[in-house]
C-alpha positions in Angstrom: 52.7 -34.5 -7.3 50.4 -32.9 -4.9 50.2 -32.5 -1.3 48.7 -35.5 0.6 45.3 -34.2 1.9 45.1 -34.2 5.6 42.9 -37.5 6.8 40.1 -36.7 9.1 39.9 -38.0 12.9 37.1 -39.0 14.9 37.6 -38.3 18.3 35.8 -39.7 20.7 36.0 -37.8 24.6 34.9 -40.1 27.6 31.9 -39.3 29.2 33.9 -39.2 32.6 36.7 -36.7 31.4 36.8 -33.9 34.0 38.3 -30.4 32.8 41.1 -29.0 34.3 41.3 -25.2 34.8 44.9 -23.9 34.6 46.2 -20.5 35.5 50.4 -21.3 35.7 52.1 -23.7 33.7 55.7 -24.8 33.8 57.3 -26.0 30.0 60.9 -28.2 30.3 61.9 -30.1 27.4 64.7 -32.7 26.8 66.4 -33.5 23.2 63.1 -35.2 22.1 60.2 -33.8 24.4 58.5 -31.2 25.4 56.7 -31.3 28.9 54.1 -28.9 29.8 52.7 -29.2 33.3 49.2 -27.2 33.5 48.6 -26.1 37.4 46.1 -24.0 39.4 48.0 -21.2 41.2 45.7 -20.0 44.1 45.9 -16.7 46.1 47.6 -16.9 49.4 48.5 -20.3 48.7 52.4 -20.6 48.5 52.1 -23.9 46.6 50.8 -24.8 42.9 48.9 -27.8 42.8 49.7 -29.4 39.1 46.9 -30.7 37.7 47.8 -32.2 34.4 51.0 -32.7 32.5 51.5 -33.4 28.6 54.4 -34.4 26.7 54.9 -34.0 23.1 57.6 -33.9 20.3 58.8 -30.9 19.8 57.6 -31.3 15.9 53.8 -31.6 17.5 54.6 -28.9 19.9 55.6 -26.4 17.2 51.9 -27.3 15.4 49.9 -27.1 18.7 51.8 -23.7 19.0 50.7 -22.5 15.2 47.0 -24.2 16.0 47.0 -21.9 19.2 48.2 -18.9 17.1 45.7 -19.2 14.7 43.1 -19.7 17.4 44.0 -16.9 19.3 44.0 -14.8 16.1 40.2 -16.0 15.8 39.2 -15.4 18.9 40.3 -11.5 19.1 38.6 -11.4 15.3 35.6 -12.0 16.8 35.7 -10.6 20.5 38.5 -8.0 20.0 42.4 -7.7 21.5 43.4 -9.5 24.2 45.4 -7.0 26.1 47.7 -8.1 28.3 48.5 -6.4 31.8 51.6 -3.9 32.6 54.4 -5.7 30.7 53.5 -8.7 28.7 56.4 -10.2 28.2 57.3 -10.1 32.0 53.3 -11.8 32.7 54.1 -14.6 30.2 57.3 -15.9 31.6 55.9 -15.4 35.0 52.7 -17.5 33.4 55.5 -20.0 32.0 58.3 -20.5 34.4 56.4 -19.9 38.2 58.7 -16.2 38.0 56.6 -13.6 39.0 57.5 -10.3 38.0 58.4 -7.6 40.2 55.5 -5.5 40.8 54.9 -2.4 39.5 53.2 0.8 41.3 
């Protein structure tokens, strides 16, 4: 038997939906969700404004992870590396968790 081929969606965006820019986001997660809250982080501001949150399964957050992967990978095809500042792993779970790194001289 062969794999079921993947049905195509028509999505449809409303004319009124207002993009949200997003610069810190905090990821919790319970037994059966994933919660990503997407906020704007400004300087000399002590507090985030949260602009949008999402919740998913973890099962569709694992393939919105693989579909941002394989974006990503895309992206630096085309327009080259995306190199990350200082220590990348430290700048991600800053991004991620509202820790900022130490600083570095």
């Amino acid at each position: 038997m062969s794999a079921p081929k993947p049905r195509s969606l028509n999505v449809s965006l409303p004319s009124d939906l207002e993009p949200v820019y997003a610069n810190f986001a905090l990821i919790s997660h319970s037994p059966s969700e994933i919660i990503v809250d997407f906020a704007q982080a400004l300087p000399n501001q002590p507090q985030v404004r949260v602009k949008a949150r999402v919740v998913m399964t973890p099962l569709n957050a694992k393939l919105f992870l693989r579909a941002l992967q394989d974006n990503l990978a895309k992206y630096e095809s085309a327009f080259g590396e995306i190199v990350l500042p200082g220590r990348g792993d430290e700048l991600a779970r800053a991004f991620f968790s509202g820790v900022h790194p130490p600083k570095t001289d």
